[in-house]
N, C-alpha and C positions, 0 to 999 in steps of 0.2 A: 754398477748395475742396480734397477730399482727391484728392492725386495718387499715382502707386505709391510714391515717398519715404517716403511713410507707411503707406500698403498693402502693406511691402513680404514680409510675411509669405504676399501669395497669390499669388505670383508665383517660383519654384524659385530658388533659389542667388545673391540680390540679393549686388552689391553694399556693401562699407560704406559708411556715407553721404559718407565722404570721400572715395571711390572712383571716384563715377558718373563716367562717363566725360563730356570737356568739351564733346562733340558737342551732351548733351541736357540743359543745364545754364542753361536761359533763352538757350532759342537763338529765333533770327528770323532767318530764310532769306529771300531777294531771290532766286532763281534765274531766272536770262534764256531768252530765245530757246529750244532745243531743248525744256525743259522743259515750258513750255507746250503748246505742238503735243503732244507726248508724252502729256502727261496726257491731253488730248481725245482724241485716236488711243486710248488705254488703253480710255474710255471711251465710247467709238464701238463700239468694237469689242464692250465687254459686251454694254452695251443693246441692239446689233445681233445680239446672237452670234454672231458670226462665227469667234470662237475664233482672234483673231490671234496671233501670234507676234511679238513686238516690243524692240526692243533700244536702251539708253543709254549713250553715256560720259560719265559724269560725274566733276566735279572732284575729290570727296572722299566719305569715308562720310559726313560729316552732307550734304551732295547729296543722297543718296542715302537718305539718313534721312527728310531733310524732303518729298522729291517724293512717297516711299512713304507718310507719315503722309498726305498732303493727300487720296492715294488711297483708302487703307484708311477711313479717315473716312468720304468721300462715301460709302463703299459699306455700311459698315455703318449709316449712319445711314438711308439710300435703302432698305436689304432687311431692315430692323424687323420689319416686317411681313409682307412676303412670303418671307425666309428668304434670306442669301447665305451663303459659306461660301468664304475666302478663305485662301491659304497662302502665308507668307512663308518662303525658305528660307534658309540660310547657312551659314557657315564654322564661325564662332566664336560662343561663346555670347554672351563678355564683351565682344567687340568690336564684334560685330553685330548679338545677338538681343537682350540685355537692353535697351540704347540705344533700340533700336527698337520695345518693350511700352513702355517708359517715355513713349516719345515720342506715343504712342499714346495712353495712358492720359490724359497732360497734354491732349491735342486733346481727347479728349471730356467730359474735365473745364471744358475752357475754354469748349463748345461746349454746356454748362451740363447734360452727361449723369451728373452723377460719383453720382449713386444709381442711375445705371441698367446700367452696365456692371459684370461680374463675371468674377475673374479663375477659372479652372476648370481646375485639371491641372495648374497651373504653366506652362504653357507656351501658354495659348490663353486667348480672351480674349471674352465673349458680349457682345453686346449685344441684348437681346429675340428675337430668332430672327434675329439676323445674329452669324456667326462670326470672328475674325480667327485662324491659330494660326499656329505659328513655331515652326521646325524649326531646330536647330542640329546637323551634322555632329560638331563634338567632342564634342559634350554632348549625347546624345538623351535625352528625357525616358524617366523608368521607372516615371514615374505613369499608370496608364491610368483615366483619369476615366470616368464611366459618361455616355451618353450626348452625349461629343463624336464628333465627324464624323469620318472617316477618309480621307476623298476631298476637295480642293475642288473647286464647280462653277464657281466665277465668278473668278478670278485667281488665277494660280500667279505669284509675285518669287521672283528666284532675285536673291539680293544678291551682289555681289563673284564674278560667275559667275567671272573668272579665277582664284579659288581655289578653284572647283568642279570633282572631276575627273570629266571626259566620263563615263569607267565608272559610277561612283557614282549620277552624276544619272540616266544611262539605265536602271541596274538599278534607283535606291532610290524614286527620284521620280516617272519617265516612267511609270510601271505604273500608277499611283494618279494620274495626271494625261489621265486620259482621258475626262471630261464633255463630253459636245457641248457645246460653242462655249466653253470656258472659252479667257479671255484668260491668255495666258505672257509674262510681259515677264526681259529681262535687264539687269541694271547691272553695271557694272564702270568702274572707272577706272582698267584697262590692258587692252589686246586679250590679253596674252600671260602662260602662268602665267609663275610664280617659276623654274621650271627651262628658260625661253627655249623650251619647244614651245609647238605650237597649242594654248589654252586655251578651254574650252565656249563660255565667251563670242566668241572669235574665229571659232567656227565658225560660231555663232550670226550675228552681224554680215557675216560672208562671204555668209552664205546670203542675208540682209534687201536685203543691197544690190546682189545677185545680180539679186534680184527685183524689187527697184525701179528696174536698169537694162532689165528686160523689161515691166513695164508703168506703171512712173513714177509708182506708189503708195510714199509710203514709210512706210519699215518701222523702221527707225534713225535715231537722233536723237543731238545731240553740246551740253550743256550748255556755254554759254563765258563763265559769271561765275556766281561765287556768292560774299552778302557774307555775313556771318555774326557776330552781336550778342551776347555772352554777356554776362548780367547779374548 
């Protein structure tokens, strides 16, 4: 099957092949407890549109890697046809964003799609009339492809939200994240930035579990094993 390893020309600033990072490197993820519920709550909440706001801590970026692929998958292969338009956001390009196309790409190559997904702009990723794209804060793309999406309607990830600053995400993101009923989910694997204040994600998780001591819906989830197989 061809995977972006070898696609890697349509995909912006891969990588050398000695490079890829060892998250997405024949990995096979087990993630327990939290995860599960999480994903179905993700997906509850689409299908419903209800436009939840929902938040994870999890053990590691491939955690976080894997639970998102599982997502993005169902959704782009579910809105073929009727149209989804999906946005993942993050920090780093190398650390977060590439890891996370590639890991993408391999799903729906596995998932026996690999003639049918196209990578568009470098940084976004089609499949028949479902979108996946991916934003990276150090590295924003400077390709503006003609006919990709500009808004998502159906899931905003915001990855390693504690390295996302509050300012940033409410000017850069919050404006273009306003679809009725789009689901916002957050990961991080620490409540708190690198400088010891309250980080997006902490506010995030204060607010969820705010609200799930008022009406005993919850909103936050806490992943507590992940194995992880590299082949």
């Amino acid at each position: 099957m061809t995977t972006l390893a070898i696609r890697s020309s349509a995909i912006t600033n891969p990588p050398a092949p000695g490079e890829l990072p060892a998250q997405v490197v024949g990995t096979t993820a087990s993630i327990t407890d939290g995860a599960d519920e999480f994903s179905r709550s993700v997906i509850d909440s689409i299908v419903r549109k209800r436009g939840d706001t929902l938040s994870i801590s999890v053990q590691s970026d491939a955690d976080a890697i894997a639970i998102s692929t599982q997502l993005e998958l169902l959704l782009m292969t579910v809105g073929m046809g009727a149209g989804s338009v999906s946005t993942r956001v993050a920090p780093s390009f190398m650390d977060h964003t590439y890891p996370a196309m590639h890991s993408l790409t391999q799903a729906l190559d596995g998932a026996g799609l690999d003639d049918m997904w196209t990578a568009v702009g470098g940084r976004s990723i089609r499949l028949v009339e479902s979108w996946q794209m991916f934003i990276s804060m150090d590295a924003p793309s400077l390709e503006k492809a003609a006919g990709v999406p500009t808004r998502p309607d159906t899931l905003l990830e915001v990855v390693s939200a504690d390295q996302v600053p509050t300012k940033w995400f409410q000017s850069r993101v919050a404006p273009r994240a306003s679809a009725r009923g789009l689901t916002t989910v957050f990961y991080s694997t620490s409540s708190r930035s690198a400088d010891g204040s309250e980080s997006l994600f902490d506010r995030v998780r204060r607010s969820n579990l705010t609200k799930e001591w008022r009406d005993g819906v919850r909103r936050h989830f806490e992943t507590t094993s992940v194995t992880v197989l590299a082949g």
